[in-house]
C-alpha positions as CSV (number, residue, x, y, z in Angstrom):
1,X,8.8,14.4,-5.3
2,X,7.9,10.5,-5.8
3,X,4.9,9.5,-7.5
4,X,2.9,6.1,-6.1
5,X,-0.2,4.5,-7.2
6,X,-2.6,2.1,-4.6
7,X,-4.9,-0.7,-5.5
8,X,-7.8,1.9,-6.4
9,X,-6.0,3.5,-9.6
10,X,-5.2,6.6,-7.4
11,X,-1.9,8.4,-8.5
12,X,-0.6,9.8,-5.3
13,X,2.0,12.7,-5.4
14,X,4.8,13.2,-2.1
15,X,6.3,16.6,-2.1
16,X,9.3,16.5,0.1
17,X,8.6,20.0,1.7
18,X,12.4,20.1,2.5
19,X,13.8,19.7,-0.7
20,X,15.5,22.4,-2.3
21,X,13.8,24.6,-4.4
22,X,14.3,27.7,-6.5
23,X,13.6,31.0,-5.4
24,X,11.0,31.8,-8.1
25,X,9.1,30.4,-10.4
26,X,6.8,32.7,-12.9
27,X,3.1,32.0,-12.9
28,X,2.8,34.0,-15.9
29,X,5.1,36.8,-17.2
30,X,3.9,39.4,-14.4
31,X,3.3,37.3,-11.8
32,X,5.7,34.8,-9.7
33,X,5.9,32.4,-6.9
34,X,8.1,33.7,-4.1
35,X,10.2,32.0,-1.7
36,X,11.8,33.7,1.1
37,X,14.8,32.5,3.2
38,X,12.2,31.4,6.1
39,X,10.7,28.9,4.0
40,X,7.5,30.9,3.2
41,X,5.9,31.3,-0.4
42,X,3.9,34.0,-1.6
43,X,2.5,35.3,-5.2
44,X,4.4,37.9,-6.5
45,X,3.0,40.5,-8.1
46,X,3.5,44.3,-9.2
47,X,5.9,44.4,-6.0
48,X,3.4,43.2,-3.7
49,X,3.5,39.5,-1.9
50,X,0.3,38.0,-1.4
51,X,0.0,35.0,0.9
52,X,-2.8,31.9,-0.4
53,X,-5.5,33.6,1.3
54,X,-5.5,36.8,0.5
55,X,-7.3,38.5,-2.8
56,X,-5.0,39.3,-5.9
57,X,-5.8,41.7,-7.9
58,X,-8.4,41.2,-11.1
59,X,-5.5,42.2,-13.6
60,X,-2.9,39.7,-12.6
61,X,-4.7,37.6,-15.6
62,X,-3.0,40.3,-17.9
63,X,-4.7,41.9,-20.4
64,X,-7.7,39.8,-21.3
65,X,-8.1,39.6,-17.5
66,X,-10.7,37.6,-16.0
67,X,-14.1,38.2,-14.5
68,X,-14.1,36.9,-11.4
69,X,-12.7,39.7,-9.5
70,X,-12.6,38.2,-5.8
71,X,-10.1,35.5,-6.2
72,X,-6.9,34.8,-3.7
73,X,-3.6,33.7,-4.3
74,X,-4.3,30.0,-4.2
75,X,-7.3,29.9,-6.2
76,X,-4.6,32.1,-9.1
77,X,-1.9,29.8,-8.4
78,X,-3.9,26.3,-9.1
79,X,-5.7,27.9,-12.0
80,X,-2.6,28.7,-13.8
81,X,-1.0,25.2,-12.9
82,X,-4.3,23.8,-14.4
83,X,-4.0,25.8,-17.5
84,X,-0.1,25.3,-17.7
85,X,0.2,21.4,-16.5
86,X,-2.8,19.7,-16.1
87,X,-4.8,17.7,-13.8
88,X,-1.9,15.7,-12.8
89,X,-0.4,17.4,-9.8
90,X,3.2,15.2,-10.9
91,X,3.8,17.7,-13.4
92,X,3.2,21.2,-11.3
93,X,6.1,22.5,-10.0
94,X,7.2,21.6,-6.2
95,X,7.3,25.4,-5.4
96,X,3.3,25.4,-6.0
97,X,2.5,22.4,-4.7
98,X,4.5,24.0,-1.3
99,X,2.8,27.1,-1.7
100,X,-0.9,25.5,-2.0
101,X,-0.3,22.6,0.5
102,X,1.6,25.1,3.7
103,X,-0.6,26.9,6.1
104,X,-1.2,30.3,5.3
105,X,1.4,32.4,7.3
106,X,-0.5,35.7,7.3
């Protein structure tokens, strides 16, 4: 991952999508990013994969879990980077920046 900045102040991120990664990364101590052996990532959870896309259930917030009950994988995954990291995508890991920028392979 390289970081570069143009003329307008913008911090730009490159994720080299080939570079090697672990094969998990928690999200938060139920839930986990998942890659396979294809390349694919999914969110973890309570034995079941969930690609970007699709819902996750309400609880995978733990137990003060949140309101919003219709949320999918992505929207869980860049919350918690928020939370974890901050707004500046340098400091998420690669495996979620992967995971949120690849087309959803459902």
């Amino acid at each position: 991952m390289s970081h570069q900045q143009d003329n307008s102040g913008i911090k730009m991120v490159r994720v080299d999508l080939g570079a090697t990664m672990p094969s998990t990364i928690n999200i938060n101590t139920d839930a986990q990013l998942e890659e396979l052996e294809d390349g694919s990532i999914y969110v973890s959870y309570e034995g079941v994969r969930y690609a970007k896309g699709q819902f996750v259930p309400f609880h995978i917030f733990g137990v003060n879990s949140s309101p919003a009950r219709h949320i999918t994988a992505a929207q869980f995954v860049t919350g918690s980077m928020l939370a974890k990291f901050g707004a500046d995508h340098g400091k998420w890991p690669a495996m979620a920046l992967k995971f949120l920028l690849s087309k959803d392979t459902r």
